[in-house]
Each structure stands twice: as structure tokens, then as C-alpha cells.
C-alpha positions as semicolon CSV with decimal commas, in nm:
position;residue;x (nm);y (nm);z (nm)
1;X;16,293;-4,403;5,796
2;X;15,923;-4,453;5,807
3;X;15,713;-4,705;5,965
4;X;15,516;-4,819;5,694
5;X;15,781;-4,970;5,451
6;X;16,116;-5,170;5,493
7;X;16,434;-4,966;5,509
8;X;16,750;-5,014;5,282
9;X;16,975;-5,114;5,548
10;X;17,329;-5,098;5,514
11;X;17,612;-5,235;5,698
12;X;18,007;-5,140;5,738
13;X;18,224;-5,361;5,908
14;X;18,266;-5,749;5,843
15;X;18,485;-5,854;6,020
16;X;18,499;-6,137;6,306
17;X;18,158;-6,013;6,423
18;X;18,013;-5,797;6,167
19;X;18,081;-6,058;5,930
20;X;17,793;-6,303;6,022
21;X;17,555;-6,049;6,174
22;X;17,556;-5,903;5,811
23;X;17,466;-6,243;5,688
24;X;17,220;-6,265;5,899
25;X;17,060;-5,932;5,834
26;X;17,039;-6,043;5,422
27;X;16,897;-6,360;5,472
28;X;16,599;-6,218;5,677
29;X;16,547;-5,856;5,605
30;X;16,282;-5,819;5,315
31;X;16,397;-5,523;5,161
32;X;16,773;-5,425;5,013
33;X;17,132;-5,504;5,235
34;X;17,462;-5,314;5,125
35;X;17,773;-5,429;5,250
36;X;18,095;-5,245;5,292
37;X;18,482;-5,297;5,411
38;X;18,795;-5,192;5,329
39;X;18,914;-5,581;5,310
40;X;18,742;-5,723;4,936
41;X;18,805;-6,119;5,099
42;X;18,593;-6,010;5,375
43;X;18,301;-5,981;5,158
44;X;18,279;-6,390;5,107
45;X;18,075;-6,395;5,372
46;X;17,801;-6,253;5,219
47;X;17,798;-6,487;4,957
48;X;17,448;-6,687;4,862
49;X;17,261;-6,364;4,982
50;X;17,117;-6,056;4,868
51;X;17,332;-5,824;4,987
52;X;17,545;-5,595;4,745
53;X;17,899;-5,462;4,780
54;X;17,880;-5,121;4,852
55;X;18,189;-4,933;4,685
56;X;18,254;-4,670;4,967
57;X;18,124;-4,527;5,268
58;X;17,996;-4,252;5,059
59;X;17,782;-4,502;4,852
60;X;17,626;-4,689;5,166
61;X;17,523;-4,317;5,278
62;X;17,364;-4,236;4,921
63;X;17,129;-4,591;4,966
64;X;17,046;-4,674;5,304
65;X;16,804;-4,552;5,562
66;X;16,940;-4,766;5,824
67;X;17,333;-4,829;5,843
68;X;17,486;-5,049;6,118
69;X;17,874;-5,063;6,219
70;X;18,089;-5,302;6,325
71;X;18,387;-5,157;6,374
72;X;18,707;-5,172;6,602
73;X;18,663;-4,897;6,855
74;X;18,573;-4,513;6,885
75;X;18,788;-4,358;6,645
76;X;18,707;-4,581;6,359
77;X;18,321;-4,522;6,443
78;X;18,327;-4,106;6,454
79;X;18,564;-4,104;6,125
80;X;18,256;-4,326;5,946
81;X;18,014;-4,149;6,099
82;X;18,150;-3,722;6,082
83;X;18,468;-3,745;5,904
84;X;18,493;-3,592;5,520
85;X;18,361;-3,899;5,266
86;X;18,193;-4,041;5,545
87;X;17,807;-4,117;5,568
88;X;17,668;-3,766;5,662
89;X;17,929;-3,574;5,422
90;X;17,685;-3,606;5,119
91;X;17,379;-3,455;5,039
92;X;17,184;-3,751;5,107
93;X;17,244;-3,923;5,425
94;X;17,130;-4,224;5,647
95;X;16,815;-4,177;5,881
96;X;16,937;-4,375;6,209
97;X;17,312;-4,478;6,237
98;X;17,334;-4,801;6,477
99;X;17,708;-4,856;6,639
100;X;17,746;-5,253;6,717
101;X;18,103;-5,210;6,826
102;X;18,246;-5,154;7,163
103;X;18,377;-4,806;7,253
104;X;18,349;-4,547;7,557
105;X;18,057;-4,389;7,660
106;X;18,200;-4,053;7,583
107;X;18,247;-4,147;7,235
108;X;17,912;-4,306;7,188
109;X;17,745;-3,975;7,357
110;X;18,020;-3,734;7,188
111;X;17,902;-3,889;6,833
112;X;17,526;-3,886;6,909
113;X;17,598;-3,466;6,945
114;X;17,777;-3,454;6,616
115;X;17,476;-3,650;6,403
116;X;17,200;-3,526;6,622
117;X;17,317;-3,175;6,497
118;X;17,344;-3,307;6,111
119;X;16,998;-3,471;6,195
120;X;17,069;-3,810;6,189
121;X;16,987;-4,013;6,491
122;X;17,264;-4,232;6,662
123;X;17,170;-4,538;6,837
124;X;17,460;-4,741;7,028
125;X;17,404;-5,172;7,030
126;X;17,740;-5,331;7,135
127;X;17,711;-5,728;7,115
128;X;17,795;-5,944;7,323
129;X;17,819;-6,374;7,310
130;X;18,054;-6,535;7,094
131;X;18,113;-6,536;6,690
132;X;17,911;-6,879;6,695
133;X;17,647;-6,699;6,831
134;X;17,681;-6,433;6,574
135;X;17,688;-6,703;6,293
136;X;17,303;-6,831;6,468
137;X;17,150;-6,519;6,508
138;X;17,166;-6,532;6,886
139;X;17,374;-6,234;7,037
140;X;17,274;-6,081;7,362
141;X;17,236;-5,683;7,256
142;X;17,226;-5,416;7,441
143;X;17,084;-5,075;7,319
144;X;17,123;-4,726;7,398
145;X;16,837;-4,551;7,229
146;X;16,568;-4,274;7,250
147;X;16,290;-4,449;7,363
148;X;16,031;-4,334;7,033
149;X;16,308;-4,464;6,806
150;X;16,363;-4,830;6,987
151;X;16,057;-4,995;6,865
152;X;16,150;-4,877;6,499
153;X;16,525;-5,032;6,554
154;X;16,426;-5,349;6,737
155;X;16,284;-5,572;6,464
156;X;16,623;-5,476;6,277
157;X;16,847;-5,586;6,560
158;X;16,641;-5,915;6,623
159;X;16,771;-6,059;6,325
160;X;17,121;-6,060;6,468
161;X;17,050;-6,098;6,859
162;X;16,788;-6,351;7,059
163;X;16,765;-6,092;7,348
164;X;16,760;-5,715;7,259
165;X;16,702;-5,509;7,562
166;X;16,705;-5,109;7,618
167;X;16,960;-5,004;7,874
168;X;16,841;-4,650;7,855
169;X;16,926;-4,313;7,618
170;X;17,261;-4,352;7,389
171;X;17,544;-4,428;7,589
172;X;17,388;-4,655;7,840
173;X;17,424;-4,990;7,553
174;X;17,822;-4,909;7,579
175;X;17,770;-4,860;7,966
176;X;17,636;-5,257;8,034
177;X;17,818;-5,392;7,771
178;X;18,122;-5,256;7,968
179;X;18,032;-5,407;8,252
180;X;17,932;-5,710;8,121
181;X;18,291;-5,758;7,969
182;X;18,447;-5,653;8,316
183;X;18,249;-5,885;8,472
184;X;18,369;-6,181;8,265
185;X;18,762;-6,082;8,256
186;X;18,742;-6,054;8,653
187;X;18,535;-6,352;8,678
188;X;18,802;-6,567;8,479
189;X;19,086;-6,484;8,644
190;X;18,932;-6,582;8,990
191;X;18,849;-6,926;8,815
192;X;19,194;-6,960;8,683
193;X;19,282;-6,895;9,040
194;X;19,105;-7,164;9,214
195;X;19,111;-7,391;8,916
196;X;19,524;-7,389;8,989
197;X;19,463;-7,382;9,408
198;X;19,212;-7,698;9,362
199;X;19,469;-7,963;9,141
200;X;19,769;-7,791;9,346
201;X;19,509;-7,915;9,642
202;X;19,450;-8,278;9,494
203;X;19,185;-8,239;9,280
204;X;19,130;-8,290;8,896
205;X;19,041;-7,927;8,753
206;X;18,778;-8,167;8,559
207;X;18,572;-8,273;8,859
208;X;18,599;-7,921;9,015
209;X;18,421;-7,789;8,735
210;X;18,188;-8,023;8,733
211;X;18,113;-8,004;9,160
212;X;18,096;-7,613;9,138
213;X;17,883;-7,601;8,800
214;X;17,642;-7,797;9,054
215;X;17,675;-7,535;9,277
216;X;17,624;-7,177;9,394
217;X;17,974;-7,108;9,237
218;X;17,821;-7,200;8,836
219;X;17,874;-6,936;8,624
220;X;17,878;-6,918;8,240
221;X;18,235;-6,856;8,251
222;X;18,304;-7,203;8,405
223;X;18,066;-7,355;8,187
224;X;18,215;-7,173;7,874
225;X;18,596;-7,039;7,972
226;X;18,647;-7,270;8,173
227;X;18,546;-7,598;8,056
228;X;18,641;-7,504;7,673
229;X;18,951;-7,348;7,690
230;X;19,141;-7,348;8,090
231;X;19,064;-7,727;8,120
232;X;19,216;-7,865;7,809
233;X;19,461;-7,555;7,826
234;X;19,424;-7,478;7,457
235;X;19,399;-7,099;7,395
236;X;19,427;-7,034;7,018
237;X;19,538;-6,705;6,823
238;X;19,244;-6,506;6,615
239;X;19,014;-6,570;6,899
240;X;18,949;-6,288;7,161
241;X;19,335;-6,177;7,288
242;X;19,475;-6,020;7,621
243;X;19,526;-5,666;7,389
244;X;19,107;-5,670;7,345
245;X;19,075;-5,703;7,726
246;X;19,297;-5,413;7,793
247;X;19,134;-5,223;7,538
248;X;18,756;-5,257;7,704
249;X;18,903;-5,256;8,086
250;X;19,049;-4,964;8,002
251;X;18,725;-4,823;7,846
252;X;18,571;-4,931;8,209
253;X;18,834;-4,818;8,427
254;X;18,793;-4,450;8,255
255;X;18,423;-4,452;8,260
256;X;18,540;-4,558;8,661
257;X;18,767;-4,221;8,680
258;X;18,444;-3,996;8,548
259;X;18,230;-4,098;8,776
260;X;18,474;-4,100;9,031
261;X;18,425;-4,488;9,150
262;X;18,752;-4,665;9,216
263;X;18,760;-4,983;9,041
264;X;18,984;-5,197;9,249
265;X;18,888;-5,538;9,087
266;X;18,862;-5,376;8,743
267;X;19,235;-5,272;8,827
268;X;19,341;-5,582;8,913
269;X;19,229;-5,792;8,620
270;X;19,381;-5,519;8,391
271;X;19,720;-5,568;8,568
272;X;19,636;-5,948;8,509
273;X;19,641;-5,956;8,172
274;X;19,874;-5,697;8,067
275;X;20,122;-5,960;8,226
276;X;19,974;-6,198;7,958
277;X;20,006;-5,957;7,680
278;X;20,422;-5,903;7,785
279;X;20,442;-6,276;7,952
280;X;20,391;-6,480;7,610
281;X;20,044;-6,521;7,584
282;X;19,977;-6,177;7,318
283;X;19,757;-6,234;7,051
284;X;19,604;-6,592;7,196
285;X;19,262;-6,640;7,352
286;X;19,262;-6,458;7,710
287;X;19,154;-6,759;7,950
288;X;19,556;-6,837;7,869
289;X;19,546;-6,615;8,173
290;X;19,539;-6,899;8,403
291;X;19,848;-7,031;8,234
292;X;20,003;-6,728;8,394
293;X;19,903;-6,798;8,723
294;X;20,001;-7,157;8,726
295;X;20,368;-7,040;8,668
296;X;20,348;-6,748;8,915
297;X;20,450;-6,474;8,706
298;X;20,082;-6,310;8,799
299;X;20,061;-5,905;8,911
300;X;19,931;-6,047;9,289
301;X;20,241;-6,120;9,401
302;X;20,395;-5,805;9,348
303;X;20,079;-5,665;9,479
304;X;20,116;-5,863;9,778
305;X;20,487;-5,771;9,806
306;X;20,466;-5,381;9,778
307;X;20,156;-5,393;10,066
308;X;20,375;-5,555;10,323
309;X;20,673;-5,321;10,236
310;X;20,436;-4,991;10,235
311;X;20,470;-4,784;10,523
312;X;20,168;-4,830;10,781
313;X;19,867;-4,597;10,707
314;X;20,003;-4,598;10,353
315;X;19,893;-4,677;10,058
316;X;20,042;-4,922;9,834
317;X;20,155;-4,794;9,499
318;X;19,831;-4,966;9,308
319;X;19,620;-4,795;9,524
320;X;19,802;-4,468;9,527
321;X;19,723;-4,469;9,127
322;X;19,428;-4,596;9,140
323;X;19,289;-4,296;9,345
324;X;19,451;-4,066;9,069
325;X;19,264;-4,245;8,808
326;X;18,955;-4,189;9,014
């Protein structure tokens, strides 16, 4: 890829996500989009654009400079990226790869080895806001990128996000999206906490959202979790289930282990919603959490139950693995 002209970009994935921030990339990129997933319906969404349907991997690799991924998770991403008819299997292959999706920071590194060594440079960009978002053009991204190639990348990524920033080499994109998604799964379960203790106290959940969004205690999961989905209590499949949450706390909780941090909170919220994954609430949107709590069935008590019968000076069984996790 060269700084004087437009690359071809292509893009593989498009799905939920990948979907819109295709469309967005065809409406405003000046030169050629190629599209490509396994799923021929998903390809409506391109519709009205330039983009073309790519008819394999292989194909996207023989046309683009620039290919972007949207895909489900690690795996999925180093089988695109290294595996045989994948894009650097042919004699001709892509300039920069750039990984939207969510996975570990060892795969994101491990991946960055493989095409650094086929000479193709790997740049991770997980998303993060919601598929409306996507659908506008305004994602928050977060990139992890050698710091000559960002400025190259950038322009590409602003058609998709409003706020693009550089975390640091490749890996660090994965490492504060990570967080970022901790931070929100931990933060709604402490509102779906209190939201139950405050109507269980006599008052309406609606007027303690709107006296704490006033106050020190706002947050844009009240404003957004909260108001849209734990007050009305309406958590609806296809959106953003207890499974996904499990899948990136347990991306954070192992990123915990290698740098040897214990993650009690991180813990806790896992334990959290794998009772909503096995307590009726698997494949709906995860705020259903609080439904959880309201009925008691939560991981706390048994928390609370195994500290009190734990021998003094011991730790409790939680603890006791998470210190081997760490």
C-alpha cells in the first residue's frame, strides 16, 4: 500500500457488526470495496453500494491492498489470515491485514509473528459501541499498530468509527478493548444490584435512574443498560448474550493469569453470568442479568455462604482458584 493512491480494500466478515461497517466503508471509500462471507443473505447489506462479492478468501487476497475482518474470535481470524486458501497462501497477497474482532492478546500478537514473517503487516482494531452505532459510522476503535503504519490505516478506519485512537504496538487495541468490555459487564451487574436494593427499598427503579444519572454515580451503562433494557425488563435474543460475555471475560481473566494480576471483580461478574447462561437467560441480551438477581439465584450468595463456612485464615474456594488462574 502506498501513500499516494487509494487502496482496494477488502473486507471478510458481515455479520452483526461487520455488516454495516462494510457499508460504510463502500459508501465513502473512493476507490474499489470487496466483500466476502460464507453466508450469501449476508451480503444484502451491501446492497445500493459499490462493493463486489468477493468469491473466496483467496479472491479478496488476489485484489486488495487493505483487508479488514470481522470475525467471531481468534481461531476464525489466524485460519483467514495463515491457514491453506487463506489470504497470504497465494502468490499475491494483501499489504496490511486489520482484525476488527475481539480476541486475546496472544492471538492478536501470535498472528502479527506469522504475517510479519510472510511480510504482511497485522494491525489489531476491535470495536466497540453498539450495531446502531456501526450502522452511523460512529464506533469507538481502538488500534494496536506500529506507529509509521497508523497514519496510513487511520483515514480507513474513520469511515467506520468517530474516535480512532492508538493504544500502542499490536496487541494493545485487544488489550483496552478488553477492559473496556470488563468494565461494562462488572459495571452492570452492580447496577442490577442496586437497581433491585433501591425498589426492594421503596423506590421506583425509574426515578433512581434518573437521581443517580444526576449524580456522581452516572455512567453510560445506566444511561444505556440500564434505562433501555433493566428498566422496562425487556432483554431480547440476537442482541449481545451471556455466552459473548463469558467469551471476552474469559479473554480478560487469562490475559489476568499472564500477567499474574488476580482479577477478583473480573471473577465475579464471570460467575454472574454463567448463572444466566444455565439460569434461563442463554442466548438473550446480558443486562437480563439483573433478572437473576431479583430472584436470588445470583453466584454471591454462594460466595457469601462458602466464606463464612471456610476455615479462618483460609481461603474460600473462589479465591483458592482464582490464585491458580493467576
Amino acid at each position: 500500500m502506498t501513500a499516494d493512491k487509494h487502496p482496494v480494500i477488502g473486507f471478510i466478515g458481515l455479520g452483526v457488526m461487520g455488516g454495516p461497517m462494510c457499508r460504510n466503508v463502500a459508501l465513502k471509500h473512493p476507490a474499489d470495496v470487496i466483500a466476502f462471507d460464507m453466508n450469501a443473505s449476508a451480503f444484502a447489506v451491501l446492497e445500493g453500494t459499490k462493493a463486489r462479492r468477493a468469491a473466496s478468501v483467496a479472491d479478496v487476497a488476489a485484489q486488495a491492498d487493505v483487508v479488514f475482518l470481522s470475525l467471531p474470535g481468534g481461531p476464525q481470524v489466524e485460519q483467514v489470515c495463515v491457514a491453506p486458501g487463506g489470504l497470504t497462501d497465494g502468490a499475491r497477497r494483501p499489504a496490511v491485514i486489520v482484525d476488527l474482532s475481539t480476541t486475546t492478546v496472544a492471538s492478536a500478537r501470535g498472528v502479527a509473528e506469522q504475517l510479519a514473517a510472510r511480510g504482511v503487516a497485522f494491525v489489531d482494531a476491535p470495536v466497540a459501541r453498539t450495531r446502531e452505532a456501526a450502522q452511523r459510522g460512529e464506533l469507538s476503535i481502538m488500534v494496536g499498530a506500529d506507529e509509521t503504519l497508523y497514519p496510513r490505516i487511520e483515514p480507513l478506519l474513520r469511515y467506520m468509527g468517530s474516535d480512532v485512537t492508538r493504544c500502542g504496538d499490536v496487541g494493545c487495541g485487544q488489550v483496552v478493548k478488553l477492559i473496556n468490555n470488563a468494565l461494562v459487564f462488572e459495571n452492570t451487574v452492580a447496577l442490577a444490584e442496586m437497581m433491585v436494593l433501591g425498589e426492594r427499598a421503596g423506590v421506583q427503579p425509574d426515578v433512581l435512574l434518573d437521581a443517580v444519572s444526576k449524580g456522581s454515580g452516572d455512567s453510560f451503562v445506566l444511561r444505556n443498560h440500564g434505562r433501555k433494557a433493566m428498566l422496562p425488563r425487556q432483554f431480547p435474543d440476537k442482541s449481545f448474550p451471556p455466552e459473548y460475555v463469558l467469551k471476552d471475560l474469559g479473554y480478560v481473566l487469562e490475559l489476568a493469569a499472564q500477567t499474574e494480576l488476580t482479577a477478583h471483580v473480573a471473577e465475579l461478574a464471570r460467575r454472574y453470568y454463567a448463572a444466566a447462561a444455565s439460569g434461563g437467560f442463554s442466548g438473550r441480551y446480558f443486562p437480563s442479568v439483573i433478572e437473576l438477581i431479583d430472584r436470588g439465584d445470583g453466584p454471591a450468595a454462594a460466595q457469601s455462604e462458602a466464606a463464612v463456612t471456610a476455615a479462618p485464615g483460609q481461603p474460600d474456594a473462589s479465591t483458592q482458584r482464582s490464585r491458580a488462574h493467576g
